[in-house]
Backbone bond lengths (Angstrom), bond angles and torsions (degrees), N, CA, C in turn:
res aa  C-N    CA-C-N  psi(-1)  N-CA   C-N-CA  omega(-1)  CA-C   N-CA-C  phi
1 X - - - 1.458 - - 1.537 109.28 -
2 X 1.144 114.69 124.13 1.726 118.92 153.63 0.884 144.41 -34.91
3 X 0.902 143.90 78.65 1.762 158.11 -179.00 1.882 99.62 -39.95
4 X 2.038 96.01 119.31 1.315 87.31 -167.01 1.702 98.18 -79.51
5 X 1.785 94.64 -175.17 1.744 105.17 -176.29 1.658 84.00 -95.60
6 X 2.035 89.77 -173.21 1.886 101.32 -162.17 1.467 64.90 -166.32
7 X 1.664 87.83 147.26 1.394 111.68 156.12 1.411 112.93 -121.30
8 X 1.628 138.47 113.26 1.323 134.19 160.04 1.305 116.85 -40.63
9 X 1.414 115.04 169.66 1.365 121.26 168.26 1.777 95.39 -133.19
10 X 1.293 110.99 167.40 1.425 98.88 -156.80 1.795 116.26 -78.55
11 X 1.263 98.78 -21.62 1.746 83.67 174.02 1.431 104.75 -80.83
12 X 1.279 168.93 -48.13 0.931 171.20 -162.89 1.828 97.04 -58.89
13 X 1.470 107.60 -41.54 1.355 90.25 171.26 1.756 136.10 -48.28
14 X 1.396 78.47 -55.58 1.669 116.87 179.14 1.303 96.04 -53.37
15 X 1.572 131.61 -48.70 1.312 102.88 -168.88 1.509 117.17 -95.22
16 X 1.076 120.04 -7.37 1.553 136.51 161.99 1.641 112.60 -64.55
17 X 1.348 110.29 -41.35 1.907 114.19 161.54 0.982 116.85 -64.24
18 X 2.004 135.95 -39.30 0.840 147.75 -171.32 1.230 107.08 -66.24
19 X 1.533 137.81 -27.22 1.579 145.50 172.36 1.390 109.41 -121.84
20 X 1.104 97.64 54.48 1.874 105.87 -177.50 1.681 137.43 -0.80
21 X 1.577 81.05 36.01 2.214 101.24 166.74 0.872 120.31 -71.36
22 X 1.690 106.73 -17.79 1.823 95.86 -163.88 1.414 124.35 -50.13
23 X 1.412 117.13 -27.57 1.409 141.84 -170.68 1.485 121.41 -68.03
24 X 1.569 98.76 -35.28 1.560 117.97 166.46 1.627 114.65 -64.98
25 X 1.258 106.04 -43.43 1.361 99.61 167.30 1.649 123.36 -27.53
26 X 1.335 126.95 -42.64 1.286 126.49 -169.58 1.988 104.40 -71.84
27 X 1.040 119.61 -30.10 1.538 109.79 150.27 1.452 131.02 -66.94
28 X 1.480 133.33 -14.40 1.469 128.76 156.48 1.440 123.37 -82.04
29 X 1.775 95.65 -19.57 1.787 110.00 -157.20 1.303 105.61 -120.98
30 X 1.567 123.39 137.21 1.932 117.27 158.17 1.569 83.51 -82.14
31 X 0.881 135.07 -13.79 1.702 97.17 179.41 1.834 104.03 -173.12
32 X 1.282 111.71 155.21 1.707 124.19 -172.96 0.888 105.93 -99.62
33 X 1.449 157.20 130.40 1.496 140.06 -168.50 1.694 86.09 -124.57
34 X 1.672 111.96 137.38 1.468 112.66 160.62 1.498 113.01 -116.96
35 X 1.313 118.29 99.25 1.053 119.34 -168.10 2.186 103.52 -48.38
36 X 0.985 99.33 -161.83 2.123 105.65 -172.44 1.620 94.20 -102.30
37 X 1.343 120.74 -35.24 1.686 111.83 -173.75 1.483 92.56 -80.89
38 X 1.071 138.83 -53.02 1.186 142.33 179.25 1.794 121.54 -41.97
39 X 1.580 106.56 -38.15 1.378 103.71 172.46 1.721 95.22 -121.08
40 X 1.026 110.66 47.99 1.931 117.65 147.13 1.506 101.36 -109.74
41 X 1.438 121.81 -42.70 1.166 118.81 -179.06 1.909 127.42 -62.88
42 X 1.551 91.53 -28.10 1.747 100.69 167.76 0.799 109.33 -102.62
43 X 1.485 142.40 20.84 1.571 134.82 179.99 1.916 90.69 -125.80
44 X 1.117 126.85 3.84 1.504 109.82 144.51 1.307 135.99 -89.94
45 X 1.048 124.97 21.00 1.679 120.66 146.01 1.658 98.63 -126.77
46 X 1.415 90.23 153.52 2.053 98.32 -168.74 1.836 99.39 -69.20
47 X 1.056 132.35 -44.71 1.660 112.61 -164.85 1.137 78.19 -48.40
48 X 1.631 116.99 -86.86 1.160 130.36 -146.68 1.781 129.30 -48.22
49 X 0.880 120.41 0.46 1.208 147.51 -170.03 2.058 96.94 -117.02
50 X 0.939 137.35 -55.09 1.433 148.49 168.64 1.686 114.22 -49.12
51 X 1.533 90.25 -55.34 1.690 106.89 -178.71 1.931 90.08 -59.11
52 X 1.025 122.85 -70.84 1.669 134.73 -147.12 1.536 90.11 -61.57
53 X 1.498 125.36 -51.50 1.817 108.04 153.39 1.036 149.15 -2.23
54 X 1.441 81.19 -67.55 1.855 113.69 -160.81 1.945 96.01 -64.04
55 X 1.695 103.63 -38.75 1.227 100.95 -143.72 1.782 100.82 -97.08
56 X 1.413 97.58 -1.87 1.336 117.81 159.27 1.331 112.46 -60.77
57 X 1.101 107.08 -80.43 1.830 117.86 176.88 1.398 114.63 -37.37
58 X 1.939 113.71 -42.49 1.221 114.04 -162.09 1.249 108.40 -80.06
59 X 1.364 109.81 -45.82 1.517 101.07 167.60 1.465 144.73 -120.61
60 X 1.141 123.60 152.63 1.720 120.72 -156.68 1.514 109.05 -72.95
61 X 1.716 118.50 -30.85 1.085 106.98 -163.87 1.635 105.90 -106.30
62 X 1.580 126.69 24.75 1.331 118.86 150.07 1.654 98.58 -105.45
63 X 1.637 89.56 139.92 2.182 94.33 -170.42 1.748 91.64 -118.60
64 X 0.765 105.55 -153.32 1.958 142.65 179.50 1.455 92.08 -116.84
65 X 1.588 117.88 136.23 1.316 129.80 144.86 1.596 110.27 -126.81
66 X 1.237 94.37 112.78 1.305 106.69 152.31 1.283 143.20 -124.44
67 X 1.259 118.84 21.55 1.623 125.40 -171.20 1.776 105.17 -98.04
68 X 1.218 107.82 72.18 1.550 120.33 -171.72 1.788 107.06 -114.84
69 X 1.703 95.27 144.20 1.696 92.82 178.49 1.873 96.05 -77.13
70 X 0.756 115.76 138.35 1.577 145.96 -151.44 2.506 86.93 -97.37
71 X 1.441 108.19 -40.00 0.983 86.17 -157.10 1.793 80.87 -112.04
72 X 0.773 138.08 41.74 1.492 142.32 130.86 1.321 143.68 -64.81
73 X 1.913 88.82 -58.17 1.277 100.98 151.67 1.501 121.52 -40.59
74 X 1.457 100.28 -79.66 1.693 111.68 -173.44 1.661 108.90 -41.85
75 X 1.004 115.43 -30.96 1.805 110.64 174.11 1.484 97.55 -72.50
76 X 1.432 130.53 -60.51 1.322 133.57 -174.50 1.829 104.76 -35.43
77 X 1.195 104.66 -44.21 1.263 115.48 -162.90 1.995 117.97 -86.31
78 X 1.093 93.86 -6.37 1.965 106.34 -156.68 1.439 104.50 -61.84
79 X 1.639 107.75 -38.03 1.620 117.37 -168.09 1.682 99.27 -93.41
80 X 1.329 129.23 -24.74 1.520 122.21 -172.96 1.798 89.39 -76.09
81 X 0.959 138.09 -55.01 1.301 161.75 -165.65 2.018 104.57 -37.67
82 X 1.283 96.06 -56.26 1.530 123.85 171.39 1.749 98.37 -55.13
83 X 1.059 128.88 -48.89 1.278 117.43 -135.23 2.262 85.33 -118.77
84 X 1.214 87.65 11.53 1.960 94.08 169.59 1.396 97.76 92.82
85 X 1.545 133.61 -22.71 1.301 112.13 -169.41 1.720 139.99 -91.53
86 X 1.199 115.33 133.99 1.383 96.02 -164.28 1.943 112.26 -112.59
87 X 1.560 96.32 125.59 1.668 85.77 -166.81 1.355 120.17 -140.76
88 X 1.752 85.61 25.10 1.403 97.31 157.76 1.748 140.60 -0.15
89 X 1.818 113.61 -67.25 0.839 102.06 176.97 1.567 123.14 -84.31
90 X 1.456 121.52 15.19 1.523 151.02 146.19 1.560 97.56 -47.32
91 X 0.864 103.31 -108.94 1.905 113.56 -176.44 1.320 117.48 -31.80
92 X 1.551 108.11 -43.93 1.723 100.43 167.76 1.254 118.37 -67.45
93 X 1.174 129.67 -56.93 1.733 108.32 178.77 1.372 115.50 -44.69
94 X 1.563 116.23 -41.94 1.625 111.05 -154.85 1.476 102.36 -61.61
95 X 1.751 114.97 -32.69 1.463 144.28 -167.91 1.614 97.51 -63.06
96 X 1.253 103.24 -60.98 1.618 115.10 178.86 1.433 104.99 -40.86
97 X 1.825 97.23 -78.19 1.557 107.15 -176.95 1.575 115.00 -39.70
98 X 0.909 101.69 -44.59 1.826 88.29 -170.10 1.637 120.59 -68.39
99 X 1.972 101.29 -41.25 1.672 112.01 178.90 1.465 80.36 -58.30
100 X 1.742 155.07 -67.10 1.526 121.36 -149.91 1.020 122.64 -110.85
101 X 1.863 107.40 33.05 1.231 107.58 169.48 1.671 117.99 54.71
102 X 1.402 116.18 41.88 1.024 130.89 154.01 1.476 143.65 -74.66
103 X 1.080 129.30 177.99 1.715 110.65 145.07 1.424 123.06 -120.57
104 X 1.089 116.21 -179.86 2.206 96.58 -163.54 1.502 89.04 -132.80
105 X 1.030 119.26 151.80 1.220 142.72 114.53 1.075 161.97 -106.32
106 X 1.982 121.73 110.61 1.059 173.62 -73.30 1.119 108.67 152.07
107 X 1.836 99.09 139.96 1.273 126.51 -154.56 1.175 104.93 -121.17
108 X 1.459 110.66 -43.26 1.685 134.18 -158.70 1.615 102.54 -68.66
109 X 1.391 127.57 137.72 1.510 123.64 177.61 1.422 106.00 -87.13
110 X 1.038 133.10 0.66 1.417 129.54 152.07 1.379 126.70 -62.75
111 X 1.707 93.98 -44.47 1.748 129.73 -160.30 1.820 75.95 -61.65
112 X 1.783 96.05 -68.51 1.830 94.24 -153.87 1.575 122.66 -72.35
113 X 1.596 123.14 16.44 1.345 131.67 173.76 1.095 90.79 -107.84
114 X 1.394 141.82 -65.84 1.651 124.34 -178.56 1.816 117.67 -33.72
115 X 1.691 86.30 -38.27 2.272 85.19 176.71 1.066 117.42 -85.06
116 X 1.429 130.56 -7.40 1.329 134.35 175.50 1.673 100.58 -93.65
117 X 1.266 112.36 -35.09 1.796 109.18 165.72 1.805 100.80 -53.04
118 X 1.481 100.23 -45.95 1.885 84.89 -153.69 1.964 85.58 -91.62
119 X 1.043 126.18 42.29 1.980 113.28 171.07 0.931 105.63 51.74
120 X 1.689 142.28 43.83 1.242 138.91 171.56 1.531 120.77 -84.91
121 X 1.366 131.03 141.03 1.576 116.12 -172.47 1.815 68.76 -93.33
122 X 1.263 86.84 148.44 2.106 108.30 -172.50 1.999 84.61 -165.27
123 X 1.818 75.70 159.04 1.410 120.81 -178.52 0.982 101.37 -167.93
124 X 1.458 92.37 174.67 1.745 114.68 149.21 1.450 143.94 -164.26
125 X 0.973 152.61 -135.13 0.958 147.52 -161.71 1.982 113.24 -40.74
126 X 0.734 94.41 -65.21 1.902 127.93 173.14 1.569 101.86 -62.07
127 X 0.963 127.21 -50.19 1.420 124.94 173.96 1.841 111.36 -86.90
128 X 1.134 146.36 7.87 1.041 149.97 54.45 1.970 134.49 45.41
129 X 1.567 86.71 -88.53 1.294 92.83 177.15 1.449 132.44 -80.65
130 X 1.953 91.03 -14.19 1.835 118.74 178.03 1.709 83.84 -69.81
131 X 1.598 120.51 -67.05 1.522 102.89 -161.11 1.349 109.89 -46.78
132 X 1.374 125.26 -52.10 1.640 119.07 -160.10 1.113 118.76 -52.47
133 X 1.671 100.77 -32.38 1.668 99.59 -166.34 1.690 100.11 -79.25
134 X 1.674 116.93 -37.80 1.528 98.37 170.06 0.703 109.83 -71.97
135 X 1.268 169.67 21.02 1.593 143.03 126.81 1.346 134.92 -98.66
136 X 1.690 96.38 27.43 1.471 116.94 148.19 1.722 86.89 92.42
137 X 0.752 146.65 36.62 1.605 125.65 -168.20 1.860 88.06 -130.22
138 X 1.132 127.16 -34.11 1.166 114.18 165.03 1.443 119.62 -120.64
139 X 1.719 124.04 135.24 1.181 130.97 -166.83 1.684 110.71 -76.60
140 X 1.342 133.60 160.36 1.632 120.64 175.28 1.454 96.04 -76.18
141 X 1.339 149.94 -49.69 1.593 100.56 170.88 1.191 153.24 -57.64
142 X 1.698 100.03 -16.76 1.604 119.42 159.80 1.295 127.54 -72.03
143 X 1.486 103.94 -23.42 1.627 99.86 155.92 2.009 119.33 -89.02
144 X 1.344 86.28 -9.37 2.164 64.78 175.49 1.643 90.41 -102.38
145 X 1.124 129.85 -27.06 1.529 108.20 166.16 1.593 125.87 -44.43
146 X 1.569 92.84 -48.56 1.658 85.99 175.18 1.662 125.12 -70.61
147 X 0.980 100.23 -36.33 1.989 106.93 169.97 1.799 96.77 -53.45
148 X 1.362 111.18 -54.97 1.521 104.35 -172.03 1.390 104.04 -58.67
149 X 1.240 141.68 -36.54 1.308 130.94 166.02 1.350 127.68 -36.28
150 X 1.403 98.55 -48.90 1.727 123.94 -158.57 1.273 94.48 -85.40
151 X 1.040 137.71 -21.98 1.590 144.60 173.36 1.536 114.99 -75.60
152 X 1.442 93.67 -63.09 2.009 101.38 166.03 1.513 108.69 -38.73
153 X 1.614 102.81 -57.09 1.858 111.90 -162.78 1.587 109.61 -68.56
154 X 1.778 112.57 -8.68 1.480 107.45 173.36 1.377 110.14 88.05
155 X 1.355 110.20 26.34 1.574 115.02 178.87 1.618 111.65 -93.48
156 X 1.239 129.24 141.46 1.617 124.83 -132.19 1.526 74.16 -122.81
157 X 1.748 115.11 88.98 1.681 119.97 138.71 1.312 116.87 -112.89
158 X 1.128 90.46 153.53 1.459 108.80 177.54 1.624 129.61 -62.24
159 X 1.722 116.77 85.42 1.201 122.59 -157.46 1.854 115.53 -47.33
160 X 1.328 99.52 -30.76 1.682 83.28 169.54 1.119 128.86 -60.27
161 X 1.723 116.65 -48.96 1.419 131.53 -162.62 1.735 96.70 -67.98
162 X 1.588 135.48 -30.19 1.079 142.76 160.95 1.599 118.36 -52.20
163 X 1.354 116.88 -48.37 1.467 121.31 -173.56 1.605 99.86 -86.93
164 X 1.324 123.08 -25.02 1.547 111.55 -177.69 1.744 110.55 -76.01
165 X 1.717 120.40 -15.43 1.545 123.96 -159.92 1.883 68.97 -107.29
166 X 0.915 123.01 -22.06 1.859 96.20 179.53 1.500 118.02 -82.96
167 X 1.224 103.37 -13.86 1.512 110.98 -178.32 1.225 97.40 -99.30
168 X 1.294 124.81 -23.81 1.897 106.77 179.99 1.621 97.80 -80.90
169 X 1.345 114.58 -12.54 1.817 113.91 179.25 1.432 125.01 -86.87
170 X 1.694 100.63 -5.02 1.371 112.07 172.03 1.480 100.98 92.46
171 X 1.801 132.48 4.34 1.472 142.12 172.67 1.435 94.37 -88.48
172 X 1.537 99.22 146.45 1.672 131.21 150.53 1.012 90.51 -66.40
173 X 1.756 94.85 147.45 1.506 126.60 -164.15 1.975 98.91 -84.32
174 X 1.166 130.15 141.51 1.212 152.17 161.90 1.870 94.32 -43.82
175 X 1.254 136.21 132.52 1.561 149.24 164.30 1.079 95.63 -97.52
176 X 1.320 101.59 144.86 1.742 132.67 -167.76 2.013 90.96 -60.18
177 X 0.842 126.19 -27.62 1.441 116.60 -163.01 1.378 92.80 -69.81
178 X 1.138 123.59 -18.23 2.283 103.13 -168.16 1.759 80.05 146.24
179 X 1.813 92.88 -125.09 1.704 111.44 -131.89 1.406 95.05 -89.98
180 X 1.389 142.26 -53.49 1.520 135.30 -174.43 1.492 122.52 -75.20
């Protein structure tokens, strides 16, 4: 069977680089799709924009997607737009994901009601780190190390849904203070 594709959305990238999984991905995924709003948004500050390169070049099975209906988005987008918000690379993945019949991962609660509007299999970050560890590729201290990272670095998950996948891993729960 074929291993389906995923399109990131850009924080989910960042925090998947930030604990160096991104790479594992190519055992859940035939392929990473970065939609163009998605890597405009990490290509404005230089690491981050350098790093998302690098990992272009380095590896074959994260690509460029760009073959998106253009005026989907902009409908997706008409009412966030009104109200100041811009979430562009929100609507493009879901847009992506759905034209290739993907699944996305997305962090944003906007991001993941628009994919549950369009029947998308979606996750994210945390659901993520649940697959790796069942399929052996990440250990339960390598998964609460990496949440403790993502916590230090100020990455905005949801501390329950974190302490409930550490207790199904046989880890003590993460304390409201940060990393121990």
């Amino acid at each position: 069977m074929r291993k389906p594709e995923v399109v990131l959305d850009s924080s989910c990238i960042l925090a998947l680089d930030a604990i160096s999984v991104l790479p594992l991905l190519a055992s859940l995924f035939s392929r990473v799709l970065l939609p163009k709003a998605v890597r405009r948004e990490l290509f404005r500050r230089r690491a981050t924009k350098n790093r998302i390169r690098a990992l272009l070049r380095e590896y074959a099975f994260i690509a460029h997607c760009d073959d998106y209906d253009q005026t989907a988005v902009d409908v997706l987008l008409a009412e966030r737009r009104v109200r100041g918000q811009k979430d562009r690379g929100e609507a493009e993945s879901v847009v992506q994901a759905s034209k290739q019949a993907a699944a996305i991962i997305i962090d944003d609660p906007w991001g993941r009601k628009l994919a549950e509007k369009f029947s998308l299999q979606f996750g994210g970050t945390i659901w993520i780190l649940r697959r790796l560890h069942g399929v052996g590729l990440l250990s339960a201290p390598d998964v609460r190390s990496g949440f403790e990272t993502l916590l230090q670095r100020s990455f905005r998950l949801p501390r329950e849904a974190i302490n409930a996948l550490l207790k199904e891993i046989g880890q003590e729960p993460i304390k409201a203070s940060g990393g121990g």
